[in-house]
C-alpha positions in Angstrom: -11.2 -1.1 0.2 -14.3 1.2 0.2 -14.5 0.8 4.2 -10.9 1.6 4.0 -11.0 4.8 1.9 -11.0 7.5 4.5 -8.0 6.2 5.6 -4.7 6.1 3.9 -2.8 3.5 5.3 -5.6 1.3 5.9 -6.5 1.8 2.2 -3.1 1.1 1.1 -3.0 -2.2 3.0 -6.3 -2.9 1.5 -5.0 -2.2 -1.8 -1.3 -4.0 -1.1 -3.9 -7.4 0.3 -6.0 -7.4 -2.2 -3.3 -7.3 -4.7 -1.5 -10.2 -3.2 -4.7 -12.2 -3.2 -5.1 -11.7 -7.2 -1.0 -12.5 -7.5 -1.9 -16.1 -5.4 -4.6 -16.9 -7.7 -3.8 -15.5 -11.2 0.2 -15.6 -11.6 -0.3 -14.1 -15.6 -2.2 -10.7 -14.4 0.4 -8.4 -14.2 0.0 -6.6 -11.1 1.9 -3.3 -9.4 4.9 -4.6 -7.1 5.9 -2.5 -4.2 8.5 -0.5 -6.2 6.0 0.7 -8.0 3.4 1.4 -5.7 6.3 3.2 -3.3 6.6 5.4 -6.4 3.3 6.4 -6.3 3.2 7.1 -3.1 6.2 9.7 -3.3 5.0 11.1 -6.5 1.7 11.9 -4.7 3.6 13.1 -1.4 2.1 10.2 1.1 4.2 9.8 3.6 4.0 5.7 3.5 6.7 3.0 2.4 5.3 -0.4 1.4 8.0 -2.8 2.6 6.1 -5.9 2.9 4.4 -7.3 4.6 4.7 -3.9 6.6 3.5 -0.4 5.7 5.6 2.2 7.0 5.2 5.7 8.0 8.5 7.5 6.5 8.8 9.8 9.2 8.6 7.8 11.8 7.6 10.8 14.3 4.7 11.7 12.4 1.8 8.9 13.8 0.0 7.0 11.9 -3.7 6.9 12.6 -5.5 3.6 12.0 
């Protein structure tokens, strides 16, 4: 994730993998689902839609640089 940090949807992949990864191995840590981390990502005006396993730009005409 710190490689990925100058770049949003790369970090936000990062972030979405890595939280999978913990969700595999420790079922009791509560852990954000995609709702939540698509509110986020409104609230903070990012223009990305978690819909997994895919991260989506939400206006599709606007590219997404990776």
């Amino acid at each position: 994730m710190m490689a990925a940090a100058e770049n949003a949807p790369t970090f936000i992949s990062a972030f979405w993998d890595g939280c999978e990864q913990v969700r595999a191995d420790y079922p009791e840590v509560g852990l954000p689902d995609a709702d939540v981390i698509n509110q986020i990502l409104y609230e903070h005006e990012l223009p990305y839609e978690l819909r997994p396993p895919a991260l989506l730009a939400r206006h599709p005409q606007a590219p997404i640089a990776v």
